[in-house]
N, CA, C and O of each residue as an XYZ file, in Angstrom:
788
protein
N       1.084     -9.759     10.669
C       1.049     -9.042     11.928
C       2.424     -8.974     12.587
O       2.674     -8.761     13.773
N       3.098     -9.154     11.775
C       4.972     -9.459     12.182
C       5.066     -7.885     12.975
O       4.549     -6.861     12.528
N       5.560     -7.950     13.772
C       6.428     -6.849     14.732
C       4.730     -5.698     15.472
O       4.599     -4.546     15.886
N       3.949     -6.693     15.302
C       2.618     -5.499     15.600
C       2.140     -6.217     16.838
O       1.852     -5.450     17.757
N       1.986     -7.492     17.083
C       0.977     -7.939     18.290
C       2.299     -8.482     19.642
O       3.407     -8.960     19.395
N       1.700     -8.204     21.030
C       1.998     -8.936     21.950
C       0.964     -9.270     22.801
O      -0.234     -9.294     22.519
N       1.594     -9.579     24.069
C       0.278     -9.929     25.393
C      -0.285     -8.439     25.460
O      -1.503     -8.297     25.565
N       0.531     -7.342     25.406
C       0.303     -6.023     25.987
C      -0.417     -4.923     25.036
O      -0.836     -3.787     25.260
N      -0.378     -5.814     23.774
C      -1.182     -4.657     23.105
C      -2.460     -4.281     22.769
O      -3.260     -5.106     22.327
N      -2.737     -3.130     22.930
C      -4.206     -2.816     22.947
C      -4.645     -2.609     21.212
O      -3.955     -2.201     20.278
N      -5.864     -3.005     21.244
C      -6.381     -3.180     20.046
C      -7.820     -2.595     19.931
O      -8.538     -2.175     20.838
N      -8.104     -2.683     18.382
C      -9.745     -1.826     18.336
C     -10.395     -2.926     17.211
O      -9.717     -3.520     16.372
N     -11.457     -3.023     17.339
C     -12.059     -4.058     16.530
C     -13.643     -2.874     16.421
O     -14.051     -1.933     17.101
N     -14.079     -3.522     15.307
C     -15.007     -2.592     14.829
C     -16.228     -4.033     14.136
O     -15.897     -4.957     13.392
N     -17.652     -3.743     14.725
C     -18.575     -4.987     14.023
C     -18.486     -4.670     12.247
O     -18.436     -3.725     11.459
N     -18.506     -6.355     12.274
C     -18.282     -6.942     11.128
C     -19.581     -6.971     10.025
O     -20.521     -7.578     10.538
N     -19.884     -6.502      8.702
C     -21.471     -6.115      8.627
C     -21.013     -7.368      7.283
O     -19.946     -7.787      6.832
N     -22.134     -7.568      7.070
C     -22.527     -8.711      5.833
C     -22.734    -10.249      6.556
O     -22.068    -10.832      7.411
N     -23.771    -10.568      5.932
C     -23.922    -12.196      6.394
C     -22.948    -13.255      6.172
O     -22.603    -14.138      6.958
N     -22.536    -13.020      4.915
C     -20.929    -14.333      4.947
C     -19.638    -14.203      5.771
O     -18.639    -14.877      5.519
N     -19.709    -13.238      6.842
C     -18.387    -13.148      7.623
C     -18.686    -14.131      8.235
O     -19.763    -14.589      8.617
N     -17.110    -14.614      8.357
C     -17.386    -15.306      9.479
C     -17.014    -15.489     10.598
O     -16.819    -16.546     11.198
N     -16.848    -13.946     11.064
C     -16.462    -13.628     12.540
C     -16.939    -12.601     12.562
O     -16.613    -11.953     11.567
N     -17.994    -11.751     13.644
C     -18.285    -11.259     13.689
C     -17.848     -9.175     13.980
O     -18.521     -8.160     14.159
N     -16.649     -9.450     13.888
C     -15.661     -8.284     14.208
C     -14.538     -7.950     12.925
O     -14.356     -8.940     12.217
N     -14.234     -7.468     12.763
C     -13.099     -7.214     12.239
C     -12.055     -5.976     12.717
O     -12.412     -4.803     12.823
N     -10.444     -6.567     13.033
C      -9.447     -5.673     13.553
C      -8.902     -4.424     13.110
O      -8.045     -4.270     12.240
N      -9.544     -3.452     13.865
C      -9.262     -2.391     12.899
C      -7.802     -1.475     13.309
O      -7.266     -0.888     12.369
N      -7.171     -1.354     14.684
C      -6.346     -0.918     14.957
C      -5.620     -1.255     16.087
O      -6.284     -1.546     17.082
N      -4.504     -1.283     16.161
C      -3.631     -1.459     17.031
C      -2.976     -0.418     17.751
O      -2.727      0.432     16.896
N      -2.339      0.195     19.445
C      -1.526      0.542     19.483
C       0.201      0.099     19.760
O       0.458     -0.545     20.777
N       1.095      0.403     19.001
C       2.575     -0.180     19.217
C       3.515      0.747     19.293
O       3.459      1.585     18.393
N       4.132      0.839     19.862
C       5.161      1.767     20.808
C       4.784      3.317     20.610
O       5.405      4.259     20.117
N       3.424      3.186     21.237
C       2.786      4.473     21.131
C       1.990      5.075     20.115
O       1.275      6.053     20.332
N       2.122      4.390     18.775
C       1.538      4.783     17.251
C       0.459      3.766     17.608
O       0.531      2.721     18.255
N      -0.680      4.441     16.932
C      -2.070      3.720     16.301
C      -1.613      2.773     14.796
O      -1.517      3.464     13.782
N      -1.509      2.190     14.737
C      -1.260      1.236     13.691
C      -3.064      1.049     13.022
O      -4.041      0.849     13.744
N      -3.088      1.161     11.777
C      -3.845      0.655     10.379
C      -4.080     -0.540     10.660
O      -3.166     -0.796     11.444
N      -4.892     -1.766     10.519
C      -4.907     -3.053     10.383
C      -5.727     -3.564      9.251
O      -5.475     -4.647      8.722
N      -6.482     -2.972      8.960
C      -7.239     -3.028      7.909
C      -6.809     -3.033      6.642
O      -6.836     -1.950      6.057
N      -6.291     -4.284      5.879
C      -5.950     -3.932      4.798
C      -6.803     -3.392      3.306
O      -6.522     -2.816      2.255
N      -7.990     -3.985      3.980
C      -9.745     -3.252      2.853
C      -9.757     -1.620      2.825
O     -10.197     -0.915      1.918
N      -9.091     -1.153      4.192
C      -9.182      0.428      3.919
C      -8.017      1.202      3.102
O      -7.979      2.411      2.874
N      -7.121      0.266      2.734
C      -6.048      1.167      2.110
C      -6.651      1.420      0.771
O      -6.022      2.355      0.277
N      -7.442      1.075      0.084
C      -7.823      1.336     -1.151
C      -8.685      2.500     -1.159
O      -8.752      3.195     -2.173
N      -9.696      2.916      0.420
C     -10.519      3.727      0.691
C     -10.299      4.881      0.624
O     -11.044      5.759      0.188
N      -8.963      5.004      1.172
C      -8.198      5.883      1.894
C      -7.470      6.884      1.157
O      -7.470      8.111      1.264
N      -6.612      5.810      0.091
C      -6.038      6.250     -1.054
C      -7.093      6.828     -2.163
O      -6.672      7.690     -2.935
N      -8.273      6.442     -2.257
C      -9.554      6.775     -3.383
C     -10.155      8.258     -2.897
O     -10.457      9.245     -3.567
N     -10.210      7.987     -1.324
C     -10.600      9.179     -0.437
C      -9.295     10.749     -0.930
O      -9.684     11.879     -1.228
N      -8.379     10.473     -0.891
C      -7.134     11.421     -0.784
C      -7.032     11.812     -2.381
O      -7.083     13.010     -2.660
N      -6.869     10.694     -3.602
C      -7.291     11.225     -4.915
C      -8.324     12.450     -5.164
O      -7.977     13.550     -5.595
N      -9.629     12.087     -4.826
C     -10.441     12.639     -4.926
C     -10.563     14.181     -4.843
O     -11.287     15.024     -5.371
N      -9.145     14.187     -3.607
C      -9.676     15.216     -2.652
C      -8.302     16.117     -3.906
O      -8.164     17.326     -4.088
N      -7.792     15.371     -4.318
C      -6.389     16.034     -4.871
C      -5.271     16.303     -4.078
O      -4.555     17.302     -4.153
N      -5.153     15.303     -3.269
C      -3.861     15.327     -1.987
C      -2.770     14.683     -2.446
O      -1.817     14.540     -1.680
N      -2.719     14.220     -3.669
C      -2.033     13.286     -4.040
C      -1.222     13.972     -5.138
O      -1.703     13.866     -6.266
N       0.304     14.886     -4.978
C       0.685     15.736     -5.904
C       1.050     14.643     -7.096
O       0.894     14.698     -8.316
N       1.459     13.890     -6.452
C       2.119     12.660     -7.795
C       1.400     12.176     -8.767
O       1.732     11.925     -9.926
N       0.033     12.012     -8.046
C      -1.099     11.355     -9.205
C      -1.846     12.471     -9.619
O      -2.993     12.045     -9.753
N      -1.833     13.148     -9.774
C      -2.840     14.763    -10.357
C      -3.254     14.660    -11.630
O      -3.139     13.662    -12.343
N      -3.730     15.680    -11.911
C      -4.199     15.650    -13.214
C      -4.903     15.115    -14.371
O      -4.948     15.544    -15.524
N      -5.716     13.576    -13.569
C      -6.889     12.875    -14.711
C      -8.000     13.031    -14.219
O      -8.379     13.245    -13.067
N      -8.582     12.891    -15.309
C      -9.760     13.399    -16.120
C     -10.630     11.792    -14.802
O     -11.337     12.208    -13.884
N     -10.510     10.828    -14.878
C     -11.073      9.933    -14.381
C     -10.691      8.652    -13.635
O      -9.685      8.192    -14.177
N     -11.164      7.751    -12.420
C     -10.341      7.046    -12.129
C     -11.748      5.808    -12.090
O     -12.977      5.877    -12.069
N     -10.928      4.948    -12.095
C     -12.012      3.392    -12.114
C     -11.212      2.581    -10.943
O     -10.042      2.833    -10.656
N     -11.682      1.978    -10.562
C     -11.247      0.687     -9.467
C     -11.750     -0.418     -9.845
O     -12.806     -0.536    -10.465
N     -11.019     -1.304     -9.493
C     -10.587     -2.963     -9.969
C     -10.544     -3.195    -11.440
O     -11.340     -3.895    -12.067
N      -9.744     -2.671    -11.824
C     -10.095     -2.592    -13.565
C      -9.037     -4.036    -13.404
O      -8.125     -4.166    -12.587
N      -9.622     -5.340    -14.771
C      -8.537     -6.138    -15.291
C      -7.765     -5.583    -16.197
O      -7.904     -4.615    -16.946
N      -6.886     -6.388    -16.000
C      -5.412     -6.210    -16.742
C      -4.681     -7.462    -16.159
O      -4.995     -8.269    -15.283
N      -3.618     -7.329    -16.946
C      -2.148     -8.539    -17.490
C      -3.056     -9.624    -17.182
O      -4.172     -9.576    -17.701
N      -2.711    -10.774    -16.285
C      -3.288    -12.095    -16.870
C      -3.772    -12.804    -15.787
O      -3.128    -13.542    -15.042
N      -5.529    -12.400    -15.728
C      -6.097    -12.896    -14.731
C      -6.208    -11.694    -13.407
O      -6.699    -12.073    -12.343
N      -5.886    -10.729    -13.503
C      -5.203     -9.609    -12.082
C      -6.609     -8.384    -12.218
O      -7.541     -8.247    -13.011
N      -6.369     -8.009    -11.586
C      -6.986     -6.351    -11.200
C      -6.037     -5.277    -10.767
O      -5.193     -5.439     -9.887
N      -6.208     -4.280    -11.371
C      -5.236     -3.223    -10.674
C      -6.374     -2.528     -9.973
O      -7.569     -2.438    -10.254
N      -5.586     -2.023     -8.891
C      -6.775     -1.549     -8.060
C      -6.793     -0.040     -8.606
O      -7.988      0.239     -8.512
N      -6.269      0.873     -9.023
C      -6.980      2.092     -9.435
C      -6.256      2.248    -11.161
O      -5.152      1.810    -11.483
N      -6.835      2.686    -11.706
C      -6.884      3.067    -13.827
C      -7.022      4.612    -13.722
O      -8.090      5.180    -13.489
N      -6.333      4.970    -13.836
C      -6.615      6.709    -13.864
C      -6.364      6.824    -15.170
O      -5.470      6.211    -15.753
N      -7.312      7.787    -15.795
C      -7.233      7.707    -17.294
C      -7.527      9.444    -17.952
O      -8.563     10.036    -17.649
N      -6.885      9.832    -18.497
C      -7.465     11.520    -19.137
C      -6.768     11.546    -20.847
O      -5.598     11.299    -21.140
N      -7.733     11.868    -21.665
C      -7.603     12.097    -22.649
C      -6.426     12.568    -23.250
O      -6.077     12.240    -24.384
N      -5.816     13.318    -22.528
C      -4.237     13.971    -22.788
C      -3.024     13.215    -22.477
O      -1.978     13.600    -22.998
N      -3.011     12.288    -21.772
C      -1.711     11.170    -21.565
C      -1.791      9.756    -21.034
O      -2.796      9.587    -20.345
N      -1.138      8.862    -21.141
C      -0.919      7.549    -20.756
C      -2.019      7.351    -19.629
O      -2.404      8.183    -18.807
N      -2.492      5.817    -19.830
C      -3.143      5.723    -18.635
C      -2.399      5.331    -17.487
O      -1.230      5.032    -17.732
N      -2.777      5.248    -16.251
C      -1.707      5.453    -15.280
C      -2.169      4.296    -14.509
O      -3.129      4.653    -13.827
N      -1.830      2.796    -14.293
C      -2.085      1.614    -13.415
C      -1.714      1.905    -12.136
O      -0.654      2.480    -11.889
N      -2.547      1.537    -11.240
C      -1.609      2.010     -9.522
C      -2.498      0.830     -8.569
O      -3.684      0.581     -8.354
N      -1.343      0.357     -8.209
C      -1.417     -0.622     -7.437
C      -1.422     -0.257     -6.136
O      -0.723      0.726     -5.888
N      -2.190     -0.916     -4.929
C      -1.967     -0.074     -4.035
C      -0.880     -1.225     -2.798
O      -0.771     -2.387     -3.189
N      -0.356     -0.969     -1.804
C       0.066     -1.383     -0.884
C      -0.073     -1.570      0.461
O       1.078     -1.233      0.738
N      -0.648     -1.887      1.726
C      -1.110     -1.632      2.777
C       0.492     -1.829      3.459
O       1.143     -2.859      3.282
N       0.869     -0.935      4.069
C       2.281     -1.019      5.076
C       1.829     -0.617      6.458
O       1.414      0.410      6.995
N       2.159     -2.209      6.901
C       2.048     -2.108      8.934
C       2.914     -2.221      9.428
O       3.183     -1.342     10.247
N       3.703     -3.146      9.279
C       5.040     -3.535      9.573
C       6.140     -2.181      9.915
O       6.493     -1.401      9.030
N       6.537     -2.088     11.186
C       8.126     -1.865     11.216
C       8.566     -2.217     12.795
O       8.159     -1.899     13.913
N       9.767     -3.163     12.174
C      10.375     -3.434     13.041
C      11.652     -2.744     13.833
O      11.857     -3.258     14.932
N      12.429     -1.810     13.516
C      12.881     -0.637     13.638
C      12.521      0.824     13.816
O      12.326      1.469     12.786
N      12.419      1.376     14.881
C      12.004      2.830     15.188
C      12.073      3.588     13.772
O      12.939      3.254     12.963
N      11.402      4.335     13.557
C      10.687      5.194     12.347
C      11.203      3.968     11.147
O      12.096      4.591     10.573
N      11.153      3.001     10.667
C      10.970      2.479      9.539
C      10.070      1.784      9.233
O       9.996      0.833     10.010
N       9.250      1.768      8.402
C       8.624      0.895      7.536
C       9.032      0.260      6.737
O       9.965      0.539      5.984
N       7.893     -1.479      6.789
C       8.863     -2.106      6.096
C       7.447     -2.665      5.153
O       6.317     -2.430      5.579
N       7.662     -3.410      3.857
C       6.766     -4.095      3.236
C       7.564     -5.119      2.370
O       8.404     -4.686      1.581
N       7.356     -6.357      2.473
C       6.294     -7.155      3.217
C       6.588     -8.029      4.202
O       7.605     -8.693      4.403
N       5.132     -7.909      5.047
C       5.440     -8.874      6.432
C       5.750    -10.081      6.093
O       6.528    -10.635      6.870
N       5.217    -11.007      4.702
C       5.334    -12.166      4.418
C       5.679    -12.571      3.173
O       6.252    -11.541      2.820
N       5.762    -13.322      2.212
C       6.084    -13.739      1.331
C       4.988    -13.740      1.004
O       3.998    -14.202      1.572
N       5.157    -12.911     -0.502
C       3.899    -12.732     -1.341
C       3.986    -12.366     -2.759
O       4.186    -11.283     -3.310
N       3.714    -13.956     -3.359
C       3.898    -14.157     -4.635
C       2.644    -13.523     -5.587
O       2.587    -13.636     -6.811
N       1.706    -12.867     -4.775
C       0.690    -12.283     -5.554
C       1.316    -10.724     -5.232
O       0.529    -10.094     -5.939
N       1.818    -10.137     -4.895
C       2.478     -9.485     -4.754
C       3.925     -9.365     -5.867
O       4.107     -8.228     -6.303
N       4.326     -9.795     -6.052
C       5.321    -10.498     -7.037
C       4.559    -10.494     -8.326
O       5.109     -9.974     -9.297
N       3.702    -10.864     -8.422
C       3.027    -11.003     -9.957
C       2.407     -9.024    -10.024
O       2.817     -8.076    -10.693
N       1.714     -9.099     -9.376
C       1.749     -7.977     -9.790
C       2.572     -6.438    -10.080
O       2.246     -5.324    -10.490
N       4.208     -7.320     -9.456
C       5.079     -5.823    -10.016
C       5.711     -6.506    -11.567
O       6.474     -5.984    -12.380
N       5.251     -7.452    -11.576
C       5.930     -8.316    -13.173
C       4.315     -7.335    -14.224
O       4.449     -6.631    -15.225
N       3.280     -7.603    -13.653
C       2.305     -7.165    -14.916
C       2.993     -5.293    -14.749
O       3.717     -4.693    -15.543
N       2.459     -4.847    -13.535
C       2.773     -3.294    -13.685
C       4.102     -3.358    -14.752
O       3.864     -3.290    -15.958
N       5.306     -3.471    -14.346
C       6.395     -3.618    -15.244
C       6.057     -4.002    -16.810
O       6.505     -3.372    -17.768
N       4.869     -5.571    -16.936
C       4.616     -5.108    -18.553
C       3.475     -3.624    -19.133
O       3.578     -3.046    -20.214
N       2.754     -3.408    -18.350
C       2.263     -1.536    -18.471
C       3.296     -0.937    -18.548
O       3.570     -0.670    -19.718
N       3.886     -0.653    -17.959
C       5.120      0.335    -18.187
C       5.605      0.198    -19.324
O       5.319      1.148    -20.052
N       6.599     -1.059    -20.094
C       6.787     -1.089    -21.088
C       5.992     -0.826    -22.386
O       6.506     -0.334    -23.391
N       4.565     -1.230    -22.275
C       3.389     -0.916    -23.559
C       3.601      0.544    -23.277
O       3.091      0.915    -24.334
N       3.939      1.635    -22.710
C       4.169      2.753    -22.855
C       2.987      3.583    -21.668
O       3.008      4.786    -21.411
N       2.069      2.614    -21.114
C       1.412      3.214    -19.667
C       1.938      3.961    -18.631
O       3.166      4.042    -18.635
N       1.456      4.424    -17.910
C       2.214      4.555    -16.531
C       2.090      3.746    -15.706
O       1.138      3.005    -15.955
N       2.679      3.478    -14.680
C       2.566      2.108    -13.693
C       3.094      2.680    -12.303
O       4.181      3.161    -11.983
N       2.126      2.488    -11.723
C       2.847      3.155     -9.864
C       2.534      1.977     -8.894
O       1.580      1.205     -8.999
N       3.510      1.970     -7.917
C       3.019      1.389     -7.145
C       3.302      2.187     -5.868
O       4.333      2.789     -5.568
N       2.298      2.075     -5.265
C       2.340      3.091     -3.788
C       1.851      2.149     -2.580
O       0.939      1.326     -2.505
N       2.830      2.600     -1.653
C       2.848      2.287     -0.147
C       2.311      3.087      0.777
O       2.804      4.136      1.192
N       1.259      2.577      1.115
C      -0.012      3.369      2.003
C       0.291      2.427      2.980
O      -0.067      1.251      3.045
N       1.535      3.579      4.320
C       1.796      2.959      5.264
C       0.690      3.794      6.455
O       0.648      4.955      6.861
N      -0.167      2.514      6.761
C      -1.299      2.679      7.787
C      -0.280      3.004      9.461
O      -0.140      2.366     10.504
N       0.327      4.549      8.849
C       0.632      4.558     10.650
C       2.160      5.866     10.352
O       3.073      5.943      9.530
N       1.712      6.674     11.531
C       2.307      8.145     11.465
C       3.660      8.187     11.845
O       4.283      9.212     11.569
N       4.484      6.863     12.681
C       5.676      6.801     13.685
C       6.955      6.716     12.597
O       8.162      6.856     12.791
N       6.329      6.479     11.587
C       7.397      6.083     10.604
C       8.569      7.336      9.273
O       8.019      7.960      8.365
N       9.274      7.365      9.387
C      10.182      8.392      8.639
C      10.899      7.896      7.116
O      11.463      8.527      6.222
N      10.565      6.431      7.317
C      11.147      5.712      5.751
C      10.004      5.039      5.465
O       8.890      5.165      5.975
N      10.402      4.269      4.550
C       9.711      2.598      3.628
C      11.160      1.632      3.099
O      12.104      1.998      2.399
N      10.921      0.448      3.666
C      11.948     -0.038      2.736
C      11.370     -1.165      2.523
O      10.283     -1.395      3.053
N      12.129     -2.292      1.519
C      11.245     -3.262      1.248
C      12.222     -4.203      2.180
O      13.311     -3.805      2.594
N      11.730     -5.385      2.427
C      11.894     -6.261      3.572
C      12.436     -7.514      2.793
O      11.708     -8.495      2.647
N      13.717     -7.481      2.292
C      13.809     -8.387      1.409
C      14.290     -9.638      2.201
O      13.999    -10.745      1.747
N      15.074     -9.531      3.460
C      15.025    -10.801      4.585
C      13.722    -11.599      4.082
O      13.870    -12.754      3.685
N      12.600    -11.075      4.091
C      11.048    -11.975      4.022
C      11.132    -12.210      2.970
O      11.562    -13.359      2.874
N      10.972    -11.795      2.071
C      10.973    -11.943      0.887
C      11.955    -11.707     -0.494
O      11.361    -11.259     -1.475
N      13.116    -11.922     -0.606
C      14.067    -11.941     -1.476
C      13.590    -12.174     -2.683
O      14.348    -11.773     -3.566
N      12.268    -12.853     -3.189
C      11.916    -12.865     -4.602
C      10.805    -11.590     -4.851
O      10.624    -11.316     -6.037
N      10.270    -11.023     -4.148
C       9.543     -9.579     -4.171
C      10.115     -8.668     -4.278
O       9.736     -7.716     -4.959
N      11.566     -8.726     -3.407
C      12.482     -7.401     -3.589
C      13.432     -7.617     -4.835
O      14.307     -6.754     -4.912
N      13.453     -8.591     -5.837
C      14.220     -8.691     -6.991
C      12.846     -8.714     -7.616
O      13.322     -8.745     -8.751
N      11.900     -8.721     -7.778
C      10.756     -8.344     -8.691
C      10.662     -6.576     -8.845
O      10.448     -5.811     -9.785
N      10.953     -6.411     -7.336
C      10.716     -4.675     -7.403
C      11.962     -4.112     -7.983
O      11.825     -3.039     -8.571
N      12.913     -4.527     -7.942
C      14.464     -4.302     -8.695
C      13.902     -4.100    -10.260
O      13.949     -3.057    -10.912
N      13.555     -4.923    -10.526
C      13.423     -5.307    -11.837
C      12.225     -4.553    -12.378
O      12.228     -4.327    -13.588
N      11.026     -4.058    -11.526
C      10.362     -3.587    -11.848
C      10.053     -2.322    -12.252
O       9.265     -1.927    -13.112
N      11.111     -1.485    -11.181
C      11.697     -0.186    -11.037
C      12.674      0.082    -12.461
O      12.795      1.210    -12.940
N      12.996     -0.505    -12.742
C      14.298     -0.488    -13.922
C      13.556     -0.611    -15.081
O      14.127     -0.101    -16.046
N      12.351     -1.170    -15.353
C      11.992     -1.507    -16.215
C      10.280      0.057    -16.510
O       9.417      0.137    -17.385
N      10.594      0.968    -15.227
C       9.647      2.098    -15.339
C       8.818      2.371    -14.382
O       8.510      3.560    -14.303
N       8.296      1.573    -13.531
C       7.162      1.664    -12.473
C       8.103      2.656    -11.795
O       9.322      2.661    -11.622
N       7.201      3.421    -11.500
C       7.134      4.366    -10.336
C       7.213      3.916     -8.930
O       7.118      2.697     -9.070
N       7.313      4.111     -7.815
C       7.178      3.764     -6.432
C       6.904      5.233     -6.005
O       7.533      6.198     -6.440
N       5.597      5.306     -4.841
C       5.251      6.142     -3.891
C       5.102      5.462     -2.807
O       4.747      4.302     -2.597
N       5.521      6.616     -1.909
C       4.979      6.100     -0.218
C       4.716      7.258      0.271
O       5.435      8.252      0.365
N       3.082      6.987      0.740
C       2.460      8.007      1.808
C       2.359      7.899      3.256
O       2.705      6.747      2.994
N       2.267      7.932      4.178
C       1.931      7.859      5.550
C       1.055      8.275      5.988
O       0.827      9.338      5.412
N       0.044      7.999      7.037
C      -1.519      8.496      7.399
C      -1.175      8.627      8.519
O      -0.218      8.096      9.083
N      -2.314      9.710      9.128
C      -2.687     10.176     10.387
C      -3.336      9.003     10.228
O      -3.874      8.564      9.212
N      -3.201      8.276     11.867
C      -4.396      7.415     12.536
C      -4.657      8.161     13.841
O      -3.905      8.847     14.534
N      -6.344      7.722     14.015
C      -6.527      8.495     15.130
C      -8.064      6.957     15.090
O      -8.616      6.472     14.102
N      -8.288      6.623     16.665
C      -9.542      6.382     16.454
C     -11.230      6.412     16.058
O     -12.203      5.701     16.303
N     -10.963      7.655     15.308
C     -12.303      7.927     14.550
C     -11.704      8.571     13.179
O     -12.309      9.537     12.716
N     -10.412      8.031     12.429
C     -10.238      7.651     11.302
C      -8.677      7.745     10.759
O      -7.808      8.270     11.455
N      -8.318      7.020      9.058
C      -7.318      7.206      9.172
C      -7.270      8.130      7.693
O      -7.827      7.751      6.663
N      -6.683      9.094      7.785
C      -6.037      9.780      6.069
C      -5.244      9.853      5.874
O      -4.346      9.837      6.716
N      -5.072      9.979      4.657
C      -3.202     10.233      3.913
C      -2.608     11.110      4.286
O      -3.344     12.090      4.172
N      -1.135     11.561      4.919
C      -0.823     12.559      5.144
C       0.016     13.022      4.711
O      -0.143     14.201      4.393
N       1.172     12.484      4.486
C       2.570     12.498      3.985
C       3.551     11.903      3.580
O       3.925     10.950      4.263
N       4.377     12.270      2.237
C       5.057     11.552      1.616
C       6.514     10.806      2.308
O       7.440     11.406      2.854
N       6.422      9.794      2.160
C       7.516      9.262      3.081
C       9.031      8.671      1.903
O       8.634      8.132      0.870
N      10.099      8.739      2.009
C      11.296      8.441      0.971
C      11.263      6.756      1.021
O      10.369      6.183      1.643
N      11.979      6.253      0.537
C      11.549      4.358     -0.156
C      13.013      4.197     -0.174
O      13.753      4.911     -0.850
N      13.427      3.192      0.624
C      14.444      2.721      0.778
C      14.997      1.310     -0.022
O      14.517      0.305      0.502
N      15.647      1.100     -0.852
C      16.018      0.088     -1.149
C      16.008     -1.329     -0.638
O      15.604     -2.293     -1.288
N      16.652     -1.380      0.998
C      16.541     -2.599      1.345
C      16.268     -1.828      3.273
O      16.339     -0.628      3.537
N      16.021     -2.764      4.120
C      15.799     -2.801      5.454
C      17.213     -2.480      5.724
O      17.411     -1.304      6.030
N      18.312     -3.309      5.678
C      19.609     -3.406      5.770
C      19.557     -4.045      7.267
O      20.376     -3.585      8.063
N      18.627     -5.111      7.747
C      18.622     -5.295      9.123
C      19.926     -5.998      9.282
O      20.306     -6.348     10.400
C-alpha cells in the first residue's frame, strides 16, 4: 500500500462472500491525488481475462485458446497459457500495479518479492525452451503515463527482470479506467527501466 494510504484518504470496500474470510469486507478502491486507484489484487487476472476475450489486447491476439492457472517450471502456476495450433505457446504472467510515487509514474513493486523473482527466472526458462513468455503490468489506475520497475525496493527483482528480458520475455503494460462501478483495460502504457528516484 506504499504511496496509496493516509488519514485523508477515501476508500471503497465491497462485502466479502465465502465462509473462510476472515474479515468480512474486502478493499476494493482507493482515491489518491484525485485517481481511483485498483486495490484488488484478485481482479487483475479478471480484468486482463475480461479484455483477452474481448480482443483488446493487440499484443496477445491471435490464439485459438486460453487456460488459467496452468503449472509450469517448479512448483508455480502461470496465470494465463494461451495456446493455438499454429505457434508457440505463450506463458503470461500477470502483474497488479498500484504504486506511484511520482506524478504520472507507475511503479512495480511496492515490496520485495521473491515470488515475484521466481517467476521471471521460470518465464525466462519458457522463453528459452522456445515458448513465448510475457509478463504484463496491469496498472489498476488511469493517472499514470509510464511503468517502471522500483528497483530502490527491490534490487533483486529488477536484476531478475534484466536478466529476464535479455534472455526473451516480453514486458507489457496496460492501464485501466477505474470508475466505481468497475475497472477495464484501457491503454498501453511505455516500461521504464528503472524509477530513477
Amino acid at each position: 500500500m506504499l504511496s496509496l494510504l493516509d488519514a485523508e484518504s477515501e476508500i471503497w470496500l465491497a462485502p466479502a462472500a465465502g465462509p473462510k474470510r476472515k474479515l468480512p469486507y474486502s478493499w476494493e478502491l482507493v482515491r489518491r491525488r484525485d485517481a481511483l486507484v485498483g486495490l484488488n489484487t484478485g481482479r487483475a487476472n479478471a480484468i486482463l481475462a475480461e479484455a483477452l476475450a474481448a480482443k483488446r489486447v493487440a499484443e496477445l491476439a491471435g490464439y485459438a485458446s486460453l487456460r488459467r492457472e496452468v503449472a509450469y517450471g517448479r512448483n508455480s502456476r502461470v496465470d494465463f497459457l494461451l495456446e493455438d495450433p499454429a505457434r508457440p505457446p505463450c506463458y503470461l504472467e500477470v502483474k497488479s500495479v498500484t504504486m506511484s510515487r511520482r506524478a504520472k509514474l507507475a511503479e512495480f513493486p511496492d515490496s520485495v518479492t521473491a515470488r515475484g523473482a521466481k517467476h521471471l527466472d521460470e518465464l525466462a526458462e519458457m522463453a528459452a525452451a522456445g515458448a513465448r513468455a510475457v509478463l504484463f503490468f496491469l496498472v489498476q489506475r488511469a493517472d499514470c503515463r509510464a511503468v517502471a520497475v522500483a528497483a530502490d525496493i527491490d534490487p533483486h527483482y529488477a536484476a531478475r527482470l534484466r536478466n529476464a528480458l535479455t534472455a526473451g520475455v516480453e514486458a507489457i503494460s496496460y492501464c485501466c479506467k477505474v470508475t466505481t462501478e468497475g475497472i477495464e483495460l484501457d491503454r498501453t502504457l511505455p516500461i521504464r527501466p528503472s524509477a530513477a528516484l
